[in-house]
N, C-alpha and C positions, 0 to 999 in steps of 0.2 A: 572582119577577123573571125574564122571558126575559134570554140569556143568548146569544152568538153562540161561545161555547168549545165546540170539540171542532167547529167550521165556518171554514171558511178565509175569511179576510175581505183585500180590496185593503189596508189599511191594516197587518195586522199582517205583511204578507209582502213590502211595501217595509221598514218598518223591520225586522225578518231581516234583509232582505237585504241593507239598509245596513250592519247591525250586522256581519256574515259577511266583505262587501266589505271594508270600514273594515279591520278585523285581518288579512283575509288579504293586504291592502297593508302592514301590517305587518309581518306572517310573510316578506315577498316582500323588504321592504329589509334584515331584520335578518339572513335569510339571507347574503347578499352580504357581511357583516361576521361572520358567522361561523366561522370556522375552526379556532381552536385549542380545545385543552379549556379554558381560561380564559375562553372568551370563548363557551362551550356551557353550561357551566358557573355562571360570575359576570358576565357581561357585559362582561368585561373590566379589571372592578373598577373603573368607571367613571361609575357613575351616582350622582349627587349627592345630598344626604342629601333634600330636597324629594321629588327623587323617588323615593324609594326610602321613602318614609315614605308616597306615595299609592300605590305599587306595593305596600306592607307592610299597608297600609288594604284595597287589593285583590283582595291575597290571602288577605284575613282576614275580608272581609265576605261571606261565600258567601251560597249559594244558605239553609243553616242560619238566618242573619243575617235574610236579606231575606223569604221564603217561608216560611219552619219557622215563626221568632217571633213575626210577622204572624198567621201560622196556629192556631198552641196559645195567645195573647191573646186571638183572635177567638172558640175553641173550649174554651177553660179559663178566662180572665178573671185575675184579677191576678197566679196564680203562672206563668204564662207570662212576665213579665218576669225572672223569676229566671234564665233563659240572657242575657236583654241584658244582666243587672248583673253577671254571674259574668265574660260573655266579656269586660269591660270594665276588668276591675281588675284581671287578669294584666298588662295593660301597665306597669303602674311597676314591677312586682316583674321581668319584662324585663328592662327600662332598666337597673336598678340591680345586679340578680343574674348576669345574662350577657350583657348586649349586647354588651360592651366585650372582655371574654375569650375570646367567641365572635369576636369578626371577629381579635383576636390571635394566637389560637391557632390558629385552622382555615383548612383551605384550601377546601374546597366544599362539607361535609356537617358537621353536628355530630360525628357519628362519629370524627371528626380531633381534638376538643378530648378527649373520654372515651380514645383511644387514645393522646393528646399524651406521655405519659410512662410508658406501661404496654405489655405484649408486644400487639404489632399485631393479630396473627392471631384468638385467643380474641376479644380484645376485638370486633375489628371485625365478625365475624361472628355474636355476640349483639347489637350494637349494632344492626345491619343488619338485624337480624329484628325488634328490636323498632320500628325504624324504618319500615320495610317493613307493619307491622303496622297500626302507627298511621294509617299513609296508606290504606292498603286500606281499614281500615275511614272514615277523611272522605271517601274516595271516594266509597262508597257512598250515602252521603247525595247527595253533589253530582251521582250520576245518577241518582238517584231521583226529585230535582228536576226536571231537565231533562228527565226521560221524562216524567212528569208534563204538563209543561208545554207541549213540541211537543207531544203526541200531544194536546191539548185543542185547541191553535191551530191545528193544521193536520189536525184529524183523522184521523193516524197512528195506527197503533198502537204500544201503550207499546213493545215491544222496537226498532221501525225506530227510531223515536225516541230510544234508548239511542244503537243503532247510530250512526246520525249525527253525534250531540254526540262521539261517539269516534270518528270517521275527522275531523271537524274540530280537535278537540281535537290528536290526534296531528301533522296537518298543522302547525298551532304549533310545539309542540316536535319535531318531528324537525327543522325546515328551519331556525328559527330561533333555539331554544335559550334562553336565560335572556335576550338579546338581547331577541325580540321577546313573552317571556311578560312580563317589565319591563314594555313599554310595553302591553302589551295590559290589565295590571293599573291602570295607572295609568289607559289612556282608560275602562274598565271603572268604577274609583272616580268619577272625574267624573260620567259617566251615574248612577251608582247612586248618589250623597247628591242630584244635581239631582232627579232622578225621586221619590225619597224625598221629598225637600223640596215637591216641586209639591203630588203625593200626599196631604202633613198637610197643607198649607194649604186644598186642595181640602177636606178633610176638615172640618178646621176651622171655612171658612166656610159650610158645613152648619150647624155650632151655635154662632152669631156669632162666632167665633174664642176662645171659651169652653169650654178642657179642662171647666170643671165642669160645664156644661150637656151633656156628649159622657157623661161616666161618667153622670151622672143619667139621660140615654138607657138606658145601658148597663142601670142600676140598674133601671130601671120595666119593661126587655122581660124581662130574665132576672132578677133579683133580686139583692138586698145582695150574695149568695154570689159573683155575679161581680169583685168589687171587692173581698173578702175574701182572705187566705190558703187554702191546703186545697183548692181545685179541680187540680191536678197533683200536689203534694207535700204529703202528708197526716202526715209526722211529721219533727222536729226532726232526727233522725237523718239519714233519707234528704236532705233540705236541707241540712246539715252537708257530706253524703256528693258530696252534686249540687255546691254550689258550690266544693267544693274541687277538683272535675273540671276545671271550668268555669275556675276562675283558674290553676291551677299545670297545667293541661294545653296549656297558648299555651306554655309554657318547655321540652317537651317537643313542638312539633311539627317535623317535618324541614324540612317546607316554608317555614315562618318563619324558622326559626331559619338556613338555606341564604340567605337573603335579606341577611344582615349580611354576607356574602362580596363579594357588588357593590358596595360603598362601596369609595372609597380607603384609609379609616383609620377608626381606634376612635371619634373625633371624630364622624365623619358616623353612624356607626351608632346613636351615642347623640340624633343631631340627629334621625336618621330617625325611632325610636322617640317620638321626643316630638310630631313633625306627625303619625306616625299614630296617639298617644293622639288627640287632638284630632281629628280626622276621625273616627275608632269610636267617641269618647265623645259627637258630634255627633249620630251616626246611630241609635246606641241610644238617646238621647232621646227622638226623633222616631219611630223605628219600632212602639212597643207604641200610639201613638196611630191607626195606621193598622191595629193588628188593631181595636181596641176602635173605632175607625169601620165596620169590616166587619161584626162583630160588631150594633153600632146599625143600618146602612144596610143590609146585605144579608141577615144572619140565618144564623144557625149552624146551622138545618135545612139551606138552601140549598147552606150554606159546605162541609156533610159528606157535601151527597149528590153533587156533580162530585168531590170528595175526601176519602175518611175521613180520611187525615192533618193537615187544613187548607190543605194548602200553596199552592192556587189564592185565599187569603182576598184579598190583595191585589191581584191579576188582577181580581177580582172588582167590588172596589170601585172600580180605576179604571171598569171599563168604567161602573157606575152613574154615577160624577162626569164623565166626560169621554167616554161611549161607545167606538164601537169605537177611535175613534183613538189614545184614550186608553189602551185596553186594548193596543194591539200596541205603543205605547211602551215602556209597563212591560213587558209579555211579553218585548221585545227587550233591554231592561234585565239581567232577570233573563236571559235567557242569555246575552247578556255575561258577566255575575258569575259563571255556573253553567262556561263554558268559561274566564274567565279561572283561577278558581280550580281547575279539572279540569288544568288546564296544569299550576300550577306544583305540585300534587301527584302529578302525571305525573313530572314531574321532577325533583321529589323521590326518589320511588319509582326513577326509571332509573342515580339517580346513587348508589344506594345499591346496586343490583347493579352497574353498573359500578367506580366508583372506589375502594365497600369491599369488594366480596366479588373481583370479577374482578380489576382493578388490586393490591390490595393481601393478598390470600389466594393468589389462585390466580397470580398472577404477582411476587408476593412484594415486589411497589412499582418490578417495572421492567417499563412499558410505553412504547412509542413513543405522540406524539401521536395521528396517523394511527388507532391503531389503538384507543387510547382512546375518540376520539369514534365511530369506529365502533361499541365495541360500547356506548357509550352510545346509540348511535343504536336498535341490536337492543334493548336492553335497555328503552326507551322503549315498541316494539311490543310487547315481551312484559306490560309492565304496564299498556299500554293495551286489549289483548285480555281482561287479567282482569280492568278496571275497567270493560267492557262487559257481561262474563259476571253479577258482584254486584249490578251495577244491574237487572238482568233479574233476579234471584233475591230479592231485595228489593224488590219492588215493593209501594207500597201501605204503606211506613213515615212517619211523620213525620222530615222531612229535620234538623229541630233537635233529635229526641231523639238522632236516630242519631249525628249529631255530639258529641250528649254522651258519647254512649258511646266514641267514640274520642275525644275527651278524658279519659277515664278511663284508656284503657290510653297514651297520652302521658303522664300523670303517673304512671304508676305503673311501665311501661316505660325511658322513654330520661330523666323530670327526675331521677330522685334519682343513677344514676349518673352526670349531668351537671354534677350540681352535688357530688357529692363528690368527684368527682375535680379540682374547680378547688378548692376550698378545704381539703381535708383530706390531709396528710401523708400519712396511714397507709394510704390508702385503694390497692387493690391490683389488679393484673390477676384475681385468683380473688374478688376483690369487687367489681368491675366484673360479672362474665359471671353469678355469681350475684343480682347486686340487679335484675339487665333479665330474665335466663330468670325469678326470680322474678315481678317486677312483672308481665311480660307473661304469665304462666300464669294469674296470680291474677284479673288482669282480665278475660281471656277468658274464664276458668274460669270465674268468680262469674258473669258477664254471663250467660253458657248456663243456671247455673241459679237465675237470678234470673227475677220474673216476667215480665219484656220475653221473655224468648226462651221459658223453661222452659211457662211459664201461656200468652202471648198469641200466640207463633207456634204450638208445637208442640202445644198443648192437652193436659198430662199432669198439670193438677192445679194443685195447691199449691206453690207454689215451693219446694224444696231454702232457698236465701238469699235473704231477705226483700225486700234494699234492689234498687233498681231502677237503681240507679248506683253499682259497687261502690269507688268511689276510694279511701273513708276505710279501707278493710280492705287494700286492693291496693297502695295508694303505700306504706301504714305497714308493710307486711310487706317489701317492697323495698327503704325503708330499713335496716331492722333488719335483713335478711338480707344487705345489703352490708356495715355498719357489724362482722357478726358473723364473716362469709367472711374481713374483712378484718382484725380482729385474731386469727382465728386464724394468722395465718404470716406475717412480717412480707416485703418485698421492696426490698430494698435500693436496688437501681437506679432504681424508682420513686422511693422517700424520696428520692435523691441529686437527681434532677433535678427535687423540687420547687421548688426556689430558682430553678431556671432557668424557671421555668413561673412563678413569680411575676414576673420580670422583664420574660417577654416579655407577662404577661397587664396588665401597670399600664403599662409603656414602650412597648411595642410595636415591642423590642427582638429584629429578627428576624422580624416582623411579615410577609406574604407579601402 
């Protein structure tokens, strides 16, 4: 199938341009309402649970989402849906386990609920690395993506391409803050379930609007095998290991979890959570039918020779169903998604060196406004430079494996000291710093010498650790290494003010 990717076409460089225009009028009004840390920050603490559930939809449906899933369906066949169902069923366990606690407790970072009743300093600055961590690494995916994908539309090359998406990205959050990353997430969600939705239908009426006549395609070009389990995850273990990344790794991301600070109260947080179950539970319905069309209509030789990771499957099939026009639509879609979501783990990543390590380590929790947002502002550059750097050194990864990999080190890093410090008495500043140094070494650890990095980057053989997603080994050691740090020595002043951390976590008694 001729193909106009990786050629610059009239139609995909209005919609760019629209799409660039559209947010940097964005960027341009939220700045003007920006000023304090509050409002760099949380937006003020201001935006309504509606929207703050399509802005939470937003920054949840990346480039992983749209590109990665599309891609490993098209190029693996039915256990590529196992990232849609995984990334979908963390939300009630959200909802119910920390929406409510998390916007009670904290002021701008989860780091503030783990730190709520234990010694600031240890805490904050393992918290902040496992933090920091986690975002680095979904970074990397979401400019893998976006390299990918200009450098195909506009015939760049992959690195200018990086470049770019990160001097735009950055323009977002330095000028505008949590202010204009909000709504750029929210116009970003619009565009991406409409385009999705055009996308299946297009697809659909291919084969009368008959899913079963689309897999029977599937079924006769490549065989049963496509439609079966075993084409990605080849044993019960590693699926065990993967989905548990994949659901209890959303409760562990900064970037989410930063997002329950912008609602007014616990009330909206839980409202938000529930409009964007329903918008992510919409769009992973609909997205594994848009690989398995690419798959049918385009061909997986096709699909792997513009990208070994998959990731252009869906670019691909628009431009079949709707031509070029069709193709700089979606293209423009997709980087929407890929800069909305680069934002708010931009600033994620800024407000964890500013507010937990500078504000609250190195100036011991007294900083002037002024100087706060300032070095959130430095602090922003500095993790925008090195989420240019990753993306350039990771070229040529599937964008939804990688995401799962930092789903693995979010659950195994920042959920279990998250959630023991909200529910368990005993639980201690030297079980806090141990269960996240744990979680986070194990994760990275195993990840290096599992076969993704050990076998498939650095070609040294046989993997050291079998599994290809190390969650189930890495969360359960982080538990058990908090749970043990933490009955070794008891800490009184913790214990005392759990009752007061119950209060404000159910009342929102004190609430900020």
């Amino acid at each position: 199938m001729p193909t106009t990717l990786g050629t610059p076409t009239a139609s995909a460089i209005a919609f760019f341009l629209l799409v660039v225009a559209l947010t940097l009028l964005i960027t341009y009004w939220a700045a003007r309402r920006t000023r304090s840390t509050r409002e760099f920050y949380a937006a003020g603490r201001s935006v309504s649970a509606l929207q703050n559930g399509l802005a939470l939809a937003g920054d949840y449906m990346s480039a992983a989402s749209f590109l990665g899933i599309a891609g490993l369906v098209a190029l693996r066949g039915y256990d590529g849906m196992i990232y849609a169902t995984g990334w979908l069923v963390g939300w009630p366990a959200l909802m119910f386990l920390v929406a409510e606690p998390l916007r009670n407790l904290g002021k701008y970072t989860f780091t503030d609920v783990v730190a709520f009743r234990l010694r600031q300093r240890p805490v904050r600055l393992a918290a902040a690395f496992g933090g920091i961590l986690t975002v680095l690494f979904y970074t990397i995916a979401q400019m893998v993506g976006s390299g990918n994908l200009i450098a195909l539309m506009f015939g760049l090359s992959y690195e200018m391409a990086v470049v770019t998406v990160g001097a735009v990205m950055l323009a977002y959050v330095l000028f505008g803050g949590m202010i204009a990353t909000t709504w750029v997430q929210i116009v970003k969600a619009v565009l991406l379930v409409g385009g999705v939705t055009l996308l299946t239908g297009l697809v659909l009426a291919r084969f009368d609007f008959s899913p079963g006549a689309l897999y029977a395609a599937v079924s006769d070009r490549y065989g049963a095998a496509a439609l079966e389990p075993g084409g990605l995850v080849t044993s019960p273990l590693e699926a065990v290991s993967l989905g548990l990344a994949l659901m209890l790794g959303l409760l562990g991301l900064p970037h989410i979890l930063m997002r329950f600070y912008t609602v007014p109260d616990a009330r909206a947080a839980r409202l938000s959570v529930l409009y964007a179950t329903g918008i992510v539970g919409y769009f992973y319905v609909i997205i594994p039918i848009v690989g398995f069309g690419a798959a049918a209509l385009v061909g997986r030789d096709i699909i792997a020779a513009i990208d070994p990771g998959g990731n252009m499957a869906a670019p691909l099939v628009a431009e079949q169903l709707g031509g070029t026009a069709l193709l700089g639509f979606i293209a423009a879609v997709a980087f929407a998604t890929i800069l909305a979501v680069v934002a708010g783990l931009t600033l994620a990543g800024a407000s964890a060196l500013s507010h937990d390590i500078y504000v609250h380590v190195v100036r011991g929790g007294f900083a002037t406004e002024h100087e706060q947002v300032r070095v959130a502002r430095a602090a922003t550059v500095v993790f925008g430079v090195a989420a240019v750097l990753l993306g350039i050194v990771f070229k040529g990864q599937n964008v939804a494996f990688m995401v799962g990999l930092a789903f693995a080190i979010a659950c195994s890093a920042n959920f279990p000291a998250l959630l023991l410090s909200i529910v368990w008495r005993r639980f201690t500043t030297r079980g806090a710093v141990v269960s996240i140094v744990t979680g986070a070494s194990l994760a990275v650890g195993l990840i290096v010498l599992s076969p993704t990095i050990w076998t498939d980057v650095f070609g040294l053989g046989p993997a050291p650790f079998p599994l290809r997603n190390p969650a189930i080994v890495s969360m359960t050691g982080a538990f058990l290494a908090g749970i043990a740090a933490s009955l070794a020595g008891r800490e009184p002043p913790a214990e005392h003010a759990f009752d007061e951390e119950k209060l404000r976590t159910y009342l929102g008694i004190g609430a900020e």
